[in-house]
PyMOL Python script that loads the backbone (N, CA, C, O; Angstrom):
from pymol import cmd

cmd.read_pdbstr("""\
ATOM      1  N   UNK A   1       1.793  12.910  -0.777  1.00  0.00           N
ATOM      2  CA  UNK A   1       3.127  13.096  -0.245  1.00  0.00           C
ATOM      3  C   UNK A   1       3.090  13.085   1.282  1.00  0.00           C
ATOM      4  O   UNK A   1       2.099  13.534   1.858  1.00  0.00           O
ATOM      5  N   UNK A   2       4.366  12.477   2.119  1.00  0.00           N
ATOM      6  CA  UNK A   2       4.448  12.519   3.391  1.00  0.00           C
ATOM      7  C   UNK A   2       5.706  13.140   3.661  1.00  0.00           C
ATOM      8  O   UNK A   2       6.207  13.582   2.627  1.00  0.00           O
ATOM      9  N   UNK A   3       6.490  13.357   4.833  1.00  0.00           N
ATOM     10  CA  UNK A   3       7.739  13.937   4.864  1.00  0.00           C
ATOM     11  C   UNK A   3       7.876  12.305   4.700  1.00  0.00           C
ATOM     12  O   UNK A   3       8.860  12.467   3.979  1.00  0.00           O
ATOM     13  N   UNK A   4       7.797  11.454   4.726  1.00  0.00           N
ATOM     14  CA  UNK A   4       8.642  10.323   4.134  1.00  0.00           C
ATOM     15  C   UNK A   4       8.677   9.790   3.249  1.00  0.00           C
ATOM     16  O   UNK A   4       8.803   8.567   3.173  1.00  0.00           O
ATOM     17  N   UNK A   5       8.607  10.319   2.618  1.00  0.00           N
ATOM     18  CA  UNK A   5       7.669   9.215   0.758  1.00  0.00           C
ATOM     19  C   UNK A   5       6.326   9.843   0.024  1.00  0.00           C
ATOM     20  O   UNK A   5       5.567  10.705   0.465  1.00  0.00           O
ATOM     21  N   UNK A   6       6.278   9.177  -1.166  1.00  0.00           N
ATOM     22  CA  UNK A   6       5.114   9.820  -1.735  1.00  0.00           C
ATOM     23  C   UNK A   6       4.358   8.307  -2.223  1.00  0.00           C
ATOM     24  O   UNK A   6       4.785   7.554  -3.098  1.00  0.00           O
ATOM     25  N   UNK A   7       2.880   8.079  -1.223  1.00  0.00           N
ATOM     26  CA  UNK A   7       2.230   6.668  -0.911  1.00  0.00           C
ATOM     27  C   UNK A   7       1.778   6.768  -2.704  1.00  0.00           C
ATOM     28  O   UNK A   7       1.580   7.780  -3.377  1.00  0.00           O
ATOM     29  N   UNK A   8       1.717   5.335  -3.106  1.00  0.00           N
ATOM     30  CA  UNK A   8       1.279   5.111  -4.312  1.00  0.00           C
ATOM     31  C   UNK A   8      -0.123   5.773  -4.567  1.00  0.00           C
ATOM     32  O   UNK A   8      -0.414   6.799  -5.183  1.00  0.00           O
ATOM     33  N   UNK A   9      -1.031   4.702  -3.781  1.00  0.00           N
ATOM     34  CA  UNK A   9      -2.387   5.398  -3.924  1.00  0.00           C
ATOM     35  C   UNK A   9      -2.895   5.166  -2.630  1.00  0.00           C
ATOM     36  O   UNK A   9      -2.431   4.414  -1.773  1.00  0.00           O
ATOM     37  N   UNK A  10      -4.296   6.176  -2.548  1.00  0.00           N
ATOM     38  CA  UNK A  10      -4.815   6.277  -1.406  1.00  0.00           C
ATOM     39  C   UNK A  10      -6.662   6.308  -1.438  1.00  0.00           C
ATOM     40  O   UNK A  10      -6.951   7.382  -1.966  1.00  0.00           O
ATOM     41  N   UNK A  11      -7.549   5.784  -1.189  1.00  0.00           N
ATOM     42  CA  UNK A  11      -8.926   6.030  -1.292  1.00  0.00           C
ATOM     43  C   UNK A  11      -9.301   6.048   0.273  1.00  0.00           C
ATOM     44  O   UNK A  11      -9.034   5.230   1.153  1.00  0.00           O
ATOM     45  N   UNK A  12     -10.047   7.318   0.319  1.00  0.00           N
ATOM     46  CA  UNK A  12     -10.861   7.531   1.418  1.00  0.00           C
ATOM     47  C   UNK A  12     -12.018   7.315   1.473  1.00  0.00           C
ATOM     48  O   UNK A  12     -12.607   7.538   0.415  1.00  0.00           O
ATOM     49  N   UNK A  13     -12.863   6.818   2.621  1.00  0.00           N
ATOM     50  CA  UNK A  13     -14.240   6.659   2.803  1.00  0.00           C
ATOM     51  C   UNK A  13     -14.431   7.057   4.215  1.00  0.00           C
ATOM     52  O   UNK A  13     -14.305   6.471   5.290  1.00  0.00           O
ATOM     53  N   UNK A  14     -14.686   7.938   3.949  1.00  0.00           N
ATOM     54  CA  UNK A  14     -15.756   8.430   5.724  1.00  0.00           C
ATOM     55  C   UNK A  14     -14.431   7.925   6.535  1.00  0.00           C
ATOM     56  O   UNK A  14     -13.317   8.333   6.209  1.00  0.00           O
ATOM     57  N   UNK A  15     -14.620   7.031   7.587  1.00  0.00           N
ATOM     58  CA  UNK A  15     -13.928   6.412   8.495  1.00  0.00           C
ATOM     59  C   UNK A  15     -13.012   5.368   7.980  1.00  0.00           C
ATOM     60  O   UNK A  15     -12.585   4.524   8.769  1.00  0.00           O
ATOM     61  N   UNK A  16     -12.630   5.342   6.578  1.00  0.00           N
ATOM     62  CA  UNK A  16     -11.878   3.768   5.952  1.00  0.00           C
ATOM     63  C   UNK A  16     -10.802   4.569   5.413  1.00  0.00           C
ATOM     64  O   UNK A  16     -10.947   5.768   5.174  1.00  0.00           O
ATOM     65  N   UNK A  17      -9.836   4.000   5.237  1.00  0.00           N
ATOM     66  CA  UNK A  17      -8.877   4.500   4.468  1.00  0.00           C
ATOM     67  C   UNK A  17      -8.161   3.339   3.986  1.00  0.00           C
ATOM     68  O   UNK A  17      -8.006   2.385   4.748  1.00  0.00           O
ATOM     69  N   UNK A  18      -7.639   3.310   2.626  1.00  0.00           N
ATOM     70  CA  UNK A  18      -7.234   2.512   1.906  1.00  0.00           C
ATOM     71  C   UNK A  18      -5.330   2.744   1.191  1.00  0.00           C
ATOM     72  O   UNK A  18      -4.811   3.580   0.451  1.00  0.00           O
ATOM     73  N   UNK A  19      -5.048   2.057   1.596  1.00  0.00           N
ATOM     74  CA  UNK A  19      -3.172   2.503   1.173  1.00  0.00           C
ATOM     75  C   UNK A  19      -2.934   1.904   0.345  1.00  0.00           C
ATOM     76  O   UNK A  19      -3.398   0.797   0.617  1.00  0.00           O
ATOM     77  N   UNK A  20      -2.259   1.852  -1.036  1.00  0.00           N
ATOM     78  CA  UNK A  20      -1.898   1.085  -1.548  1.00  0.00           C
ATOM     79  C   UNK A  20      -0.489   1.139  -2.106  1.00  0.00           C
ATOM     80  O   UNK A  20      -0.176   2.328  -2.163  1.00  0.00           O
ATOM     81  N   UNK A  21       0.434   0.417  -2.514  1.00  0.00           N
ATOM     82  CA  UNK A  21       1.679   0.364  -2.622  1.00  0.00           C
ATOM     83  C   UNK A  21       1.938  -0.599  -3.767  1.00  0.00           C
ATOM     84  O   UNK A  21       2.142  -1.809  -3.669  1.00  0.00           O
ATOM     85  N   UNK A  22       1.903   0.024  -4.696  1.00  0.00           N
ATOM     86  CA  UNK A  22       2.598  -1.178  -5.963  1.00  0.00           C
ATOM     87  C   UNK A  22       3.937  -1.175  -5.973  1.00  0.00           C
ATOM     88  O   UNK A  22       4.716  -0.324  -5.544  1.00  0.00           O
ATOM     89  N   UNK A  23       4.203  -2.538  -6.672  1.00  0.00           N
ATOM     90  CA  UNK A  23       5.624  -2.989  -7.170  1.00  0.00           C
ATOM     91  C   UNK A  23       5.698  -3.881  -8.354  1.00  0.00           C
ATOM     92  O   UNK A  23       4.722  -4.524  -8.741  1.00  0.00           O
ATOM     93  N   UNK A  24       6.583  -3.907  -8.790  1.00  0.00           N
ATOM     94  CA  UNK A  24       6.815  -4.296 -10.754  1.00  0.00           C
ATOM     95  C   UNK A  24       8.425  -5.179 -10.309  1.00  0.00           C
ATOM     96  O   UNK A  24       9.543  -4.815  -9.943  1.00  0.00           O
ATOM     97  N   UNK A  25       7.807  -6.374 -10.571  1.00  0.00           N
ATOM     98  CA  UNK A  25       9.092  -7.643 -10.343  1.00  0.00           C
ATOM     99  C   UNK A  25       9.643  -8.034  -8.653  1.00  0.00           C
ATOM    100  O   UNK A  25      10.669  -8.564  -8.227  1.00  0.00           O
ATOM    101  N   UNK A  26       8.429  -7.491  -7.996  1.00  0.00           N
ATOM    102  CA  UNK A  26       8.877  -7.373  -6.502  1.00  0.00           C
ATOM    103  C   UNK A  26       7.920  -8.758  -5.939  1.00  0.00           C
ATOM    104  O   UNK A  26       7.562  -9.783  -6.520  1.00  0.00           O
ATOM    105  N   UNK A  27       7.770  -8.404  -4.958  1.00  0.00           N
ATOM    106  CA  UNK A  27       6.585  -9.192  -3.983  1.00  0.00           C
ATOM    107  C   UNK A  27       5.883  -8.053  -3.349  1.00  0.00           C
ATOM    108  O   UNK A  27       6.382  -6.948  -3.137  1.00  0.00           O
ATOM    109  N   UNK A  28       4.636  -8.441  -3.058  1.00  0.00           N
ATOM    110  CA  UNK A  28       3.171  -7.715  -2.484  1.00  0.00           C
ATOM    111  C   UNK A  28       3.610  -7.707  -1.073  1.00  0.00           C
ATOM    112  O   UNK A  28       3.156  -6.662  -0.607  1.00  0.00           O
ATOM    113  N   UNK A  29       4.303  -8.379  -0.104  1.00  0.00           N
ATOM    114  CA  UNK A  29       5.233  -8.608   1.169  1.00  0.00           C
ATOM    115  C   UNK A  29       5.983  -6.837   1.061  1.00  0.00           C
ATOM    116  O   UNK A  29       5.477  -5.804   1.498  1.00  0.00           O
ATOM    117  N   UNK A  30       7.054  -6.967   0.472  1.00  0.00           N
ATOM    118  CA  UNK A  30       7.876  -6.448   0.312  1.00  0.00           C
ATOM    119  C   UNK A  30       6.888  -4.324   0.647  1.00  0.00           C
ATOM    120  O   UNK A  30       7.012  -3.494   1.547  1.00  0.00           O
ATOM    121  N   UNK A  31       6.033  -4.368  -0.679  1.00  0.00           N
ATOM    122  CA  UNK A  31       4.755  -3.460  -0.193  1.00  0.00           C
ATOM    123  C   UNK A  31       4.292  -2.989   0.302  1.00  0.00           C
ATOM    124  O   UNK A  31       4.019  -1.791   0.236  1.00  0.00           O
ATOM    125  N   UNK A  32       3.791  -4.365   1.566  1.00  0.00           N
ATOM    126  CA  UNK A  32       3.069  -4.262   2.678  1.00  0.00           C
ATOM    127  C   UNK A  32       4.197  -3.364   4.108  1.00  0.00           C
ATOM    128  O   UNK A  32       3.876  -2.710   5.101  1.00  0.00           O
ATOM    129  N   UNK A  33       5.844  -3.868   3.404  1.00  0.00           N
ATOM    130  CA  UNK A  33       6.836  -3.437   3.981  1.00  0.00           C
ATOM    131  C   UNK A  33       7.210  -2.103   4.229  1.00  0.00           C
ATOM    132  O   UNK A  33       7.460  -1.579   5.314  1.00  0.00           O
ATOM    133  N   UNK A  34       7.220  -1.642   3.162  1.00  0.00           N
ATOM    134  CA  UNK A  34       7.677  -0.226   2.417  1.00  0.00           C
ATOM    135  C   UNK A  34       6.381   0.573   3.283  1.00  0.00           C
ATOM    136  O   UNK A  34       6.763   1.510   3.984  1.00  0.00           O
ATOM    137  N   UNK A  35       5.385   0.376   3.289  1.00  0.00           N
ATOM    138  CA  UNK A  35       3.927   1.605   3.710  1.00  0.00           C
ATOM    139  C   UNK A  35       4.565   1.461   5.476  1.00  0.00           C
ATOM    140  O   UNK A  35       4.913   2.423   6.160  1.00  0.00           O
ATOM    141  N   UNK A  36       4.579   0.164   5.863  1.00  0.00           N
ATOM    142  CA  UNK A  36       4.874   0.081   7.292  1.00  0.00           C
ATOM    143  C   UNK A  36       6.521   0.925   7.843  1.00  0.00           C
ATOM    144  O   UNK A  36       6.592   1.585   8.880  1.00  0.00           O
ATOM    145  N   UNK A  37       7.729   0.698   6.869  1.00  0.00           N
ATOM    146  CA  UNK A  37       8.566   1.503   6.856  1.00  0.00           C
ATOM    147  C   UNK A  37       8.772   2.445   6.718  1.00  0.00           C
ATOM    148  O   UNK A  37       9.948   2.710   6.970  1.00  0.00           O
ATOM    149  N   UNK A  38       8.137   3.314   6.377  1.00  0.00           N
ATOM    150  CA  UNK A  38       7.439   4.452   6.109  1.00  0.00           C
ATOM    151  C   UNK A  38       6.355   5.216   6.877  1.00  0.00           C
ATOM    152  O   UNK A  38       6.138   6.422   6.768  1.00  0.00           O
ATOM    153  N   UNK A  39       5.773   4.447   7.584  1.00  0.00           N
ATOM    154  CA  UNK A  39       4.646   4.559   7.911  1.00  0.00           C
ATOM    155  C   UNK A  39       3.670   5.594   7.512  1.00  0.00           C
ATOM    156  O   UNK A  39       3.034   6.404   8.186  1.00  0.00           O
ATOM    157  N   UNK A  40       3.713   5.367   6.283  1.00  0.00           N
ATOM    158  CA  UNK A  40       2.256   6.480   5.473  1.00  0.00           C
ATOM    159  C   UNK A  40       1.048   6.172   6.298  1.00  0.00           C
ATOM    160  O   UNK A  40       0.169   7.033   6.263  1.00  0.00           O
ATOM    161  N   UNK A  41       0.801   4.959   7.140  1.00  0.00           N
ATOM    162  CA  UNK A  41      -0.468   4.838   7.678  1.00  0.00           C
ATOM    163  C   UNK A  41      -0.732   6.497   8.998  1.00  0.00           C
ATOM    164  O   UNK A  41      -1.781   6.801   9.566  1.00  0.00           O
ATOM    165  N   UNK A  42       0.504   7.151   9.081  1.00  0.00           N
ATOM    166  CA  UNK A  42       0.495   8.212  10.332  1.00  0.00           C
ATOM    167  C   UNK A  42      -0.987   8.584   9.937  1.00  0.00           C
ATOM    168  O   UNK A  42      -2.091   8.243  10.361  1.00  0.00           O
ATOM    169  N   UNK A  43      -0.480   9.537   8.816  1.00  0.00           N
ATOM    170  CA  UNK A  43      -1.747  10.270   9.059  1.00  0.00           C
ATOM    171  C   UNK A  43      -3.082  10.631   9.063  1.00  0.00           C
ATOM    172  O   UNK A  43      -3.856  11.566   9.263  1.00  0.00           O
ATOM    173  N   UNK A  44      -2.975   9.102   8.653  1.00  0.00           N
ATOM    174  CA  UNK A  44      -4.542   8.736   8.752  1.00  0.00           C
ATOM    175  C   UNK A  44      -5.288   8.124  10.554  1.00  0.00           C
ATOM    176  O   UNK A  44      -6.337   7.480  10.576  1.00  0.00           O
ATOM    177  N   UNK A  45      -4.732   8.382  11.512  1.00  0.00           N
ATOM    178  CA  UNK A  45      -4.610   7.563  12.756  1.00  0.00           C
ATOM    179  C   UNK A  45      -6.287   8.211  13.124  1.00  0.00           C
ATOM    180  O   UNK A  45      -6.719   9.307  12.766  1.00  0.00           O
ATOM    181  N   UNK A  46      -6.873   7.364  13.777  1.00  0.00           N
ATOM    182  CA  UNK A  46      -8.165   7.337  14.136  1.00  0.00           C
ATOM    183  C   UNK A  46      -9.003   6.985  13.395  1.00  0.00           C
ATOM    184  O   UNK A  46     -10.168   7.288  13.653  1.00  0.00           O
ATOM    185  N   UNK A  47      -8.639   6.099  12.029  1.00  0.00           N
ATOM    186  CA  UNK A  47      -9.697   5.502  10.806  1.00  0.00           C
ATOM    187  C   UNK A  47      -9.017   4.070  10.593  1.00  0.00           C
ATOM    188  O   UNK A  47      -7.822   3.779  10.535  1.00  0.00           O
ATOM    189  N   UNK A  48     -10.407   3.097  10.475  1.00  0.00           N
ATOM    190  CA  UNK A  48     -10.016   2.252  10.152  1.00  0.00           C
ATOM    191  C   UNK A  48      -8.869   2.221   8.913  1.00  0.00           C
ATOM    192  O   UNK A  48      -9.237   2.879   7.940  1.00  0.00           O
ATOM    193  N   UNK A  49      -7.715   1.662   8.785  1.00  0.00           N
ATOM    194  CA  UNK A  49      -6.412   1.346   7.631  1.00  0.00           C
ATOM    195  C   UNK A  49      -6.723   0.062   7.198  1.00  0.00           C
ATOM    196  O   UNK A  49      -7.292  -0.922   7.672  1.00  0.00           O
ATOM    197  N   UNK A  50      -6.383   0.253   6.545  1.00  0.00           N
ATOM    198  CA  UNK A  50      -6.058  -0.911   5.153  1.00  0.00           C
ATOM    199  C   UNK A  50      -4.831  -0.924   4.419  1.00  0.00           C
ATOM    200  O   UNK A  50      -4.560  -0.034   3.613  1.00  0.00           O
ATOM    201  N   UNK A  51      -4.408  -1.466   4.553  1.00  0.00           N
ATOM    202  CA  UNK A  51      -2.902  -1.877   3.795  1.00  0.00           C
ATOM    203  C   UNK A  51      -3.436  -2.833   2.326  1.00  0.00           C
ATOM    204  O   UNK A  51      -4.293  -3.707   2.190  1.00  0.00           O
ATOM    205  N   UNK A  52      -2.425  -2.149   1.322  1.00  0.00           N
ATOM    206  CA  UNK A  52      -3.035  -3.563  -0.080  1.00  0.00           C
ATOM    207  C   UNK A  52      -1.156  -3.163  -0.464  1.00  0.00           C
ATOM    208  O   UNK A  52      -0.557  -2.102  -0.643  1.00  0.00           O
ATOM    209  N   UNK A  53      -0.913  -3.998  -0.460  1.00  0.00           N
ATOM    210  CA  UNK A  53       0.407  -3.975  -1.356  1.00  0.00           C
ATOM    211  C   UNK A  53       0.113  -4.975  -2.565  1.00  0.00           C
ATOM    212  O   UNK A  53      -0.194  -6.164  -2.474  1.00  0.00           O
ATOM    213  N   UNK A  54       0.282  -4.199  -3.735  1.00  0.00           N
ATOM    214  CA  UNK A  54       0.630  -5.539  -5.474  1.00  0.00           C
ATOM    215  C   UNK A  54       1.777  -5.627  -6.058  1.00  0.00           C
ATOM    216  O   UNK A  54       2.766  -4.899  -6.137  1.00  0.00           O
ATOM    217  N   UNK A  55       1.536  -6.447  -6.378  1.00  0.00           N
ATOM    218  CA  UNK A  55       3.060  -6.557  -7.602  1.00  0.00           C
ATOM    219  C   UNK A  55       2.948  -6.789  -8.757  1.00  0.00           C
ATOM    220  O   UNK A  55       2.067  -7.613  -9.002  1.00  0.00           O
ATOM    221  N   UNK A  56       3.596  -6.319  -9.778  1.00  0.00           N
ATOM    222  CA  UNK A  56       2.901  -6.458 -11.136  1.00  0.00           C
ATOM    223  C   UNK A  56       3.978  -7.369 -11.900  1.00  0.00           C
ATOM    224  O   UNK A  56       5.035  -7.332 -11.271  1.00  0.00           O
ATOM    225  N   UNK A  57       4.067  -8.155 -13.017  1.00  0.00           N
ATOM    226  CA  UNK A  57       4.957  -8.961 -13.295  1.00  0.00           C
ATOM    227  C   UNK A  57       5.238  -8.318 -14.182  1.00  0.00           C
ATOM    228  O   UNK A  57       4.201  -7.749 -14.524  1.00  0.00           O
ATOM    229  N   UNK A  58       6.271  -7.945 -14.994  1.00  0.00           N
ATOM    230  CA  UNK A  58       6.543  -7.253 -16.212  1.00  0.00           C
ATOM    231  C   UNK A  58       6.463  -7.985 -17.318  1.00  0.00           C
ATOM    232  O   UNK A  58       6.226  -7.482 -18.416  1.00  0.00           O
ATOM    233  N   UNK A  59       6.683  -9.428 -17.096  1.00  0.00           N
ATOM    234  CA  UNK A  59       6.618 -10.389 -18.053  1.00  0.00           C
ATOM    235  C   UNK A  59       5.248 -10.635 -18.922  1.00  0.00           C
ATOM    236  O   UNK A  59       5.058 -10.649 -20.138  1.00  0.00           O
ATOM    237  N   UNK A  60       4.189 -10.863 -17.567  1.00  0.00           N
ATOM    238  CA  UNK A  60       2.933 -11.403 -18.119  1.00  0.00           C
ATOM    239  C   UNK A  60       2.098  -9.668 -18.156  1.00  0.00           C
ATOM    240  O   UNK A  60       0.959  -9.646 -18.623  1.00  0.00           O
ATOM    241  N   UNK A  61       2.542  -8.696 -17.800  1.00  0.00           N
ATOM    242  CA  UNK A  61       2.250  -7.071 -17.412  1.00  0.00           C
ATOM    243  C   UNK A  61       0.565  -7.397 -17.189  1.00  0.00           C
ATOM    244  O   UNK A  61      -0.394  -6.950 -17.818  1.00  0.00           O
ATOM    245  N   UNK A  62       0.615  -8.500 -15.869  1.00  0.00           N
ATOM    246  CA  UNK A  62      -0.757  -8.257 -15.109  1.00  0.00           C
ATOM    247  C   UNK A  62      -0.376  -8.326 -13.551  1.00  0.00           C
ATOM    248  O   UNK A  62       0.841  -8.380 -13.377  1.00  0.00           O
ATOM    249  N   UNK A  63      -1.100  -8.335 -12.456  1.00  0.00           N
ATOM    250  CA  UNK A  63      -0.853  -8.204 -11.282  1.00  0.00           C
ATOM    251  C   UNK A  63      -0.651  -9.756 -11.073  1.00  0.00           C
ATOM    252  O   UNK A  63      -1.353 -10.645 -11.555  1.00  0.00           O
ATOM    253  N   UNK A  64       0.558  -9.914 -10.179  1.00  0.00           N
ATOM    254  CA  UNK A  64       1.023 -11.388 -10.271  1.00  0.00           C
ATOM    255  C   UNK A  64       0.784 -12.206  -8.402  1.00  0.00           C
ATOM    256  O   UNK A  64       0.769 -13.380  -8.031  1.00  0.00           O
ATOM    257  N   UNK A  65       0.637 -10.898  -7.660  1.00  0.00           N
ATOM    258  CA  UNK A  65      -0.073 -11.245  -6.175  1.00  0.00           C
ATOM    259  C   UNK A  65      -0.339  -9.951  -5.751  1.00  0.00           C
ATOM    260  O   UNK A  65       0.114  -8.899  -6.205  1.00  0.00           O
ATOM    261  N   UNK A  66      -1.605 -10.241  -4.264  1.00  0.00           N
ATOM    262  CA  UNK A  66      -1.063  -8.678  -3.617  1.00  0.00           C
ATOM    263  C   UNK A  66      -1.765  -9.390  -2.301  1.00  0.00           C
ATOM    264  O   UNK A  66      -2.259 -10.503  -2.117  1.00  0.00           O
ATOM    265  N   UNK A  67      -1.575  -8.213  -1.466  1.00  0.00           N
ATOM    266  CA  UNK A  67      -1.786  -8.801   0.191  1.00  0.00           C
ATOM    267  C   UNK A  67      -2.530  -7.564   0.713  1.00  0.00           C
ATOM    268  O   UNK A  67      -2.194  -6.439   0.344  1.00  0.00           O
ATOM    269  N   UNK A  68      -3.577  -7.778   1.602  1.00  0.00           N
ATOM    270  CA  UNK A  68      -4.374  -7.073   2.477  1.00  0.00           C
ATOM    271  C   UNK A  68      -3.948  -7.421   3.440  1.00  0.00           C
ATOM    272  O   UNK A  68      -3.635  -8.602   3.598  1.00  0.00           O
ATOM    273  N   UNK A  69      -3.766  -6.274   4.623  1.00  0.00           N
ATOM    274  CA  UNK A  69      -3.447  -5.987   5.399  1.00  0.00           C
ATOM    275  C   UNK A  69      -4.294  -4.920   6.549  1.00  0.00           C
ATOM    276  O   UNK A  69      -4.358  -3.704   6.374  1.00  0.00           O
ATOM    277  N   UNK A  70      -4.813  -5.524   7.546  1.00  0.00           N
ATOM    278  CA  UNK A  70      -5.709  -4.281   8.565  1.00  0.00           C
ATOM    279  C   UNK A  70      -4.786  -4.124   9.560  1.00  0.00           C
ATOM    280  O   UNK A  70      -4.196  -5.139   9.930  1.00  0.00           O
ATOM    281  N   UNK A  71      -4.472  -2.836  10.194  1.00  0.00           N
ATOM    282  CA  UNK A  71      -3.974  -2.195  10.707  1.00  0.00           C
ATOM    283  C   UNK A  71      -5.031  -1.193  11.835  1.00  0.00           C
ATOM    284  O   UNK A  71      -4.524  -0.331  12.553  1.00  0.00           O
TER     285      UNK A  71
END
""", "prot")
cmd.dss("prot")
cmd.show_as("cartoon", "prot")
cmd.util.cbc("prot")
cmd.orient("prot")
């Protein structure tokens, strides 16, 4: 949880931090949007970020794109 949102998922490593942001019938763009609008990356500031936004298709219910993003 942030005072702005509650980030999908998150994995830490030492100095790495990993954001991730799913979406279901969206675009992996859109994702990459929402963490930056938000900016869940705050409170991680002084570690390398990583942005991953996915999107899942409901149709085929597998991941249909996603986008990395360094920050």
């Amino acid at each position: 949880m942030t005072s702005r949102g509650r980030i999908d998922m998150v994995f830490l490593f030492e100095n790495r931090v990993f954001i991730f942001e799913f979406k279901i019938d969206s675009t992996s763009r859109s994702a990459i949007e929402q963490i930056k609008q938000q900016r869940y990356y705050e409170k991680y500031a002084g570690k390398k970020i990583t942005l991953i936004g996915a999107n899942f298709d409901s149709a085929t219910r597998s991941i249909s794109d996603w986008l990395v993003e360094a920050i």
